[in-house]
C-alpha positions, 0 to 999 in steps of 0.5 A, a space after each residue: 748437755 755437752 759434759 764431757 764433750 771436751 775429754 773425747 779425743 776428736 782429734 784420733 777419730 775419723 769419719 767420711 772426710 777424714 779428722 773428727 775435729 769438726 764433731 763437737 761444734 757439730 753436735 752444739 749446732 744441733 742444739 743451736 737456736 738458730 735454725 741455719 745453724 741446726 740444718 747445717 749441722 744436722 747435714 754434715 752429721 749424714 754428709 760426713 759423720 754418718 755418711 751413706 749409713 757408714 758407721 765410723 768411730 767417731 759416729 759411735 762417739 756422737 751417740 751418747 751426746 745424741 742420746 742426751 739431745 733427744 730428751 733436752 725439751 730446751 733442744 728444737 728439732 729433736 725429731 731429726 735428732 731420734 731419726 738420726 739415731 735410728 739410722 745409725 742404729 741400722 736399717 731394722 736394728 737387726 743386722 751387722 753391716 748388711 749394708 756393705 759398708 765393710 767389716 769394720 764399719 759393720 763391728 761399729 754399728 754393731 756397737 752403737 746398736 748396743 749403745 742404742 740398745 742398753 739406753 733404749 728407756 730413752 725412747 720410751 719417754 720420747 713416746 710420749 713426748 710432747 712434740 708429734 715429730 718426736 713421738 713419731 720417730 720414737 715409734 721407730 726406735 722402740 722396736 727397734 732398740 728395746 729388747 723387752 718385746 712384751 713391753 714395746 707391744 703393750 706400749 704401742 697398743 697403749 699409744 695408739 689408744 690415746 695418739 691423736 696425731 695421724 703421722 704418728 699413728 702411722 708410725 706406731 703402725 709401721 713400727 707394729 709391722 716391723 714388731 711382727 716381722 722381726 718376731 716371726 722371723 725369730 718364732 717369738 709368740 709376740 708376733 701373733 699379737 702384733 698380727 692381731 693388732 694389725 688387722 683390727 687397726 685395718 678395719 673400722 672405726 679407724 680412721 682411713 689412713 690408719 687402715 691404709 697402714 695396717 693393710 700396708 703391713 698385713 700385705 708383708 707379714 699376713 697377707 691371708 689376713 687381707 681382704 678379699 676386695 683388697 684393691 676397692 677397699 684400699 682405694 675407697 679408704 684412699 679417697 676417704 684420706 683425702 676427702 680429710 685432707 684440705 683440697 687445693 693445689 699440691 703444696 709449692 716448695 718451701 724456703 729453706 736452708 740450703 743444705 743436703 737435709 733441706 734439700 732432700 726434704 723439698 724432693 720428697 712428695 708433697 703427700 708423703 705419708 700417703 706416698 709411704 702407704 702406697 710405696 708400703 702396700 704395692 711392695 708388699 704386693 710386688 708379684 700380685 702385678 693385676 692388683 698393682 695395676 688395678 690399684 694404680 688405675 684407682 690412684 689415678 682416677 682420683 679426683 686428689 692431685 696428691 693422690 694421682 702425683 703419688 700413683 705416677 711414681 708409684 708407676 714407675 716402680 711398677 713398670 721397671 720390674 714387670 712386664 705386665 698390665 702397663 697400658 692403662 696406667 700409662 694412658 692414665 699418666 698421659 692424662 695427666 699431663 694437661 694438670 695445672 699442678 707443675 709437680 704432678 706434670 713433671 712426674 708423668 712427663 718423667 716417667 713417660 720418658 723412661 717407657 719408650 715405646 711402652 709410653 704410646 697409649 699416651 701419645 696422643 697426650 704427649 702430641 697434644 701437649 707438644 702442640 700446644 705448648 712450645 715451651 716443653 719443646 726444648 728444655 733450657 738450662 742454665 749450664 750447658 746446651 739445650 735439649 729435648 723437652 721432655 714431652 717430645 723425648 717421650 713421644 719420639 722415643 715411643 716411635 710415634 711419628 707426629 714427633 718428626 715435623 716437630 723435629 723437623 720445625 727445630 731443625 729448620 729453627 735458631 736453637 737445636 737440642 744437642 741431643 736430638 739425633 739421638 731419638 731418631 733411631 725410634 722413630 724408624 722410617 718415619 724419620 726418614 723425611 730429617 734426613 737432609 736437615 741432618 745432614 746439613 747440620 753435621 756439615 755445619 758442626 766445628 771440627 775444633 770446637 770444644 762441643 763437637 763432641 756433644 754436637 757431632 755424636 747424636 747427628 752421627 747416630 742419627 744419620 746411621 740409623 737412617 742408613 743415610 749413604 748421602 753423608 758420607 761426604 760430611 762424615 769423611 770430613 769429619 773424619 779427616 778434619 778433626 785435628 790432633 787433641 780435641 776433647 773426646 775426639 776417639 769418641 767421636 771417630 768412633 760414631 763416625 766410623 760406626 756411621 759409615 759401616 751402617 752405610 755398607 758398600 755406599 761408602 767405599 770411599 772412606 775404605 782407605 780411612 777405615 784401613 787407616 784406623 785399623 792400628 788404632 785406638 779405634 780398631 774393633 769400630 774400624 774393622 767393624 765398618 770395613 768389613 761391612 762396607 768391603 766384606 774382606 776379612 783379611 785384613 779384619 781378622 788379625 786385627 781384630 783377633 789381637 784385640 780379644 787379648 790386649 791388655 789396653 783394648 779397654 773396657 768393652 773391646 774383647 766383646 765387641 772383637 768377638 761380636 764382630 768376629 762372630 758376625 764374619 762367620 766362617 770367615 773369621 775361622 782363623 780366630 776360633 783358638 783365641 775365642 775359644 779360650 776367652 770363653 773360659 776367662 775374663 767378664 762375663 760380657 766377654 765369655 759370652 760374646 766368645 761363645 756367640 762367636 764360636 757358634 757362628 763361625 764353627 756351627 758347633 753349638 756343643 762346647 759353647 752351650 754350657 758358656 752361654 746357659 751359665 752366663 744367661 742364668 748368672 749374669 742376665 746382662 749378657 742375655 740380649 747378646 746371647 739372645 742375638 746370637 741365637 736369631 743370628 743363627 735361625 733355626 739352627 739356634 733351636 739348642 737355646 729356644 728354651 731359654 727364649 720361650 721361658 724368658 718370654 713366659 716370664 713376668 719379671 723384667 730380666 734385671 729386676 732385682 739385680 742391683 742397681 737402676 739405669 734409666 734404660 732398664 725398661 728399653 734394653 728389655 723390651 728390646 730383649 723380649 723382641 729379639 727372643 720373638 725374633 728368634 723364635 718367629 724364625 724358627 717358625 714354631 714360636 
């Protein structure tokens, strides 16, 4: 099984940790007869030796010992091992390093898929292996890695035929989908069959989640062939699935190994196949957002858990990349809330908490359950201080304001959340009542502790949004107090100072602090708040102008400088050189927060609007920012209406698509779609 394990120089190969030494007891563990030994192992093949896809050479040597551990029947888990296999061999086994791994990971897993490739009769006869797992991930590696496409067609209609496994029909269907993408997209006549094959698996007398499959894959490769009631059929085969499902509670966590492996299995949805079929078809339906919501709402309503846990997280895909069609679903979710089923609760409450105020059709769920049920108040962990559960969270950040006497009961009780500041501000002036209770905390908060930080910043916030002049006095102590190397003490001088500027001319008495923070690291904040509470630029401007070009401003600090600089207008005229060269280098965040600048003070739109036209389309993070300058400046912002009206036309959140995911994603662009409202309501003709 292992010959010529020990003629390989381990020792010379590298991967993600460094010496490939560790390899060859790897690759035995695999075939352990302990199933400790064979997770563990297995786990630190993708922690180390295959980690996050990368392809190094001492991957490219564990495949032919792979390749013999797949066909070993004596080997117990195999169906890891063929998976495994697959990964290295790529995503589609159709691109070189499309993964970003770099150059020379991309030339190597080039060359496993060759390896993969030349030794693809392998899986030929793991698709008709008699262990299922195996069979299905075979299914995967035929199209992949056989290069006779006359030959994985006529063995995936054979198998089919006699399958009696759903998951592997399943995969024998997805794999017929990739079949026929790939050979559309290389204008191969192959394809055509694999389409037809697709749409007679789609109907009777398939069974329901077979068909599910195959309208999955239709919707990517020929969508003119779905049905014309696509959303009632799919949801009525959906419901057929899991009348054949046996009926209960969703299936509890299983014990097992800990390891990454193990873990990542344990995360996955109890229903995963139905999970795939639904993730596979509203994927496929990305733009069609009134069939994704329709089918939601089916998904929703049924009377199977599995299927509603599913739907939620179906929902949240859904709801980061489009703005359309969220309230039914969402009160759907809401109702969701009172199941028995821990995983099915879990998921609605974690993804209410992402919508902000688009969770308020299920606010009277969350109120009721926050009612009712104490416990989901605060949510205690076994490291660190306790926060907001997340059913409260939810409710006050959808603004909705039966969450402030709830606030107000925690204030007033033995345990506070840390981070409960931090969902004032949605509350807006129904949170006004917290005020005092707030106050007398930030009074209370350890100037040297170890969590000042953790404790001072949310109540900061908070008492700046409620623009709640009576704390100046426990702001300044903090201000004043706080001695010399505490943890994150910039951090927390900056909330400080940020809250006093929100206080405006109420709190002049911290003028000489402000003043005295101007030569610092927290300079852009200071001059900020200075000219908010005196409105002198005199002594803002220089400091202020210095900062747009220091090298040691830091991340963030040259857009902020130019934010302020902006907000001063005519004012700050003596800083139009400076702005108007970092309108031509630098970040995008920068260029445009410059140009916003320069507009403001020098009401000379002409030289900025090719800046700010160019960074909207180019780098929509800098839309909000551009899209406040232009409300800023009222009517005469009327050069860059168009872009609003057209961000307001369109469907697609603004950074859809752009790479990456932040929890906020949701919130920063309905705050943008409001501010484009904003604008154009102040124009007058929005």
């Amino acid at each position: 099984m292992f010959r010529g394990i020990d003629e390989v120089d381990w020792a010379s190969l590298r991967h993600a940790d460094g010496s490939a030494e560790d390899v060859p007891g790897l690759l035995r563990g695999l075939a352990s007869a302990d199933p400790a030994e064979r997770e563990t192992a297995l786990d630190r093949m993708y922690g180390a030796v295959h980690h996050q896809g990368d392809v190094y050479d001492a991957t490219l040597a564990c495949v032919p010992f792979l390749l013999v551990l797949a066909v070993r029947e004596e080997v117990c888990d195999r169906a890891g091992i063929v998976e495994l296999l697959v990964s290295i061999g790529g995503p589609d086994g159709g691109g070189d390093g499309e993964d970003g791994a770099g150059e020379e990971s991309g030339d190597l897993a080039a060359r496993a898929r060759a390896v993969l490739r030349a030794d693809a009769d392998v899986f030929v006869r793991l698709a008709g292996d008699a262990d299922a797992g195996v069979r299905r991930a075979a299914a995967a590696a035929l199209v992949r890695f056989l290069d006779r496409p006359a030959d994985v067609l006529a063995l995936i209609r054979e198998r089919i035929t006699v399958e009696r496994d759903d998951r592997v029909l399943l995969a024998l269907a997805e794999g017929l989908g990739l079949f026929a993408r790939r050979h559309q997209r290389a204008g191969d006549a192959h394809a055509a069959g694999a389409v037809d094959l697709l749409a007679a698996l789609s109907g009777p007398p398939y069974g329901p989640g077979l068909r599910l499959a195959a309208l999955g894959q239709l919707a990517r490769c020929a969508p003119r062939l779905l049905p014309a009631d696509l959303v009632p059929t799919v949801v009525r085969l959906l419901r057929d699935r899991s009348g054949q499902r046996v009926h209960g509670r969703l299936a509890p966590d299983g014990p097992g190994v800990d390891t990454l492996a193990g873990r990542l299995r344990r995360l996955r949805p109890s229903d995963e196949e139905g999970s795939r079929l639904l993730r596979t078809l509203h994927s496929a339906l990305d733009p069609r957002v009134a069939d994704r919501v329709a089918l939601l709402c089916g998904q929703l309503t049924s009377p199977d858990a599995l299927d509603r846990c599913n739907a939620v997280w179906m929902s949240a895909g859904l709801f980061r990349e489009w703005r359309a069609g969220a309230a039914e679903p969402v009160a759907l979710i809401g109702a969701q809330l009172g199941a028995e089923e821990g995983r099915l609760h879990d998921a609605a409450v974690a993804v209410l908490v992402e919508l902000f105020a688009l969770a308020l059709p299920a606010a009277d769920h969350l109120h009721a359950l926050v009612s009712c049920r104490p416990e989901f108040r605060i949510r205690h962990r076994e490291r660190g201080a306790p926060t907001l559960g997340g059913p409260l969270k939810a409710l006050a950040r959808a603004g909705d304001a039966r969450a402030t006497p709830v606030l107000a009961e925690m204030l007033a009780g033995p345990v506070v959340p840390h981070d409960l500041g931090l969902v004032i501000h949605h509350l807006g002036r129904a949170a006004a009542p917290l005020a005092p209770a707030l106050r007398r905390r930030l009074a209370r908060v350890r100037l040297d502790g170890p969590d000042t930080h953790e404790r001072a910043v949310p109540l900061l916030s908070a008492l700046a949004a409620l623009g709640d002049a009576e704390s100046v006095p426990s702001v300044l102590r903090l201000l004043r107090g706080m001695p010399d190397g505490l943890r994150l003490r910039d951090a927390v001088t900056e909330a400080a100072v940020r809250a006093l500027g929100a206080f405006g001319g109420a709190a002049r008495e911290a003028i000489p602090d402000l003043r005295g923070l101007l030569e610092t690291d927290c300079a852009v904040a200071a001059g900020d708040a200075l000219w908010s509470v005196t409105g002198e630029a005199d002594a803002v401007v220089p400091v202020l102008l210095r900062k747009l070009t220091d090298p040691g401003s830091g991340r963030f600090r040259p857009a902020a400088a130019a934010d302020t600089l902006g907000r001063l207008g005519p004012a700050a005229v003596t800083a139009l050189p400076g702005l108007r060269r970092m309108t031509g280098s630098g970040a995008a965040s920068d260029r445009a927060a410059a140009a916003c600048a320069v507009w403001r003070i020098a009401g000379e739109p002409e030289q900025v609007l090719p800046v700010l036209r160019a960074a909207w389309v180019e780098h929509p993070r800098t839309r909000t920012t551009i899209a406040g300058c232009v409300a800023a400046l009222g009517p005469k912002g009327a050069p860059l209406h168009d872009l609003l009206r057209a961000e307001l036309r369109s469907p697609r959140r603004h950074r859809a698509g752009s790479g990456g995911y932040d929890s906020h994603d949701i919130h920063e662009d309905e705050g943008l779609l409001r501010v484009c409202r904003v604008a154009l309501v102040r124009e007058g003709g929005g």
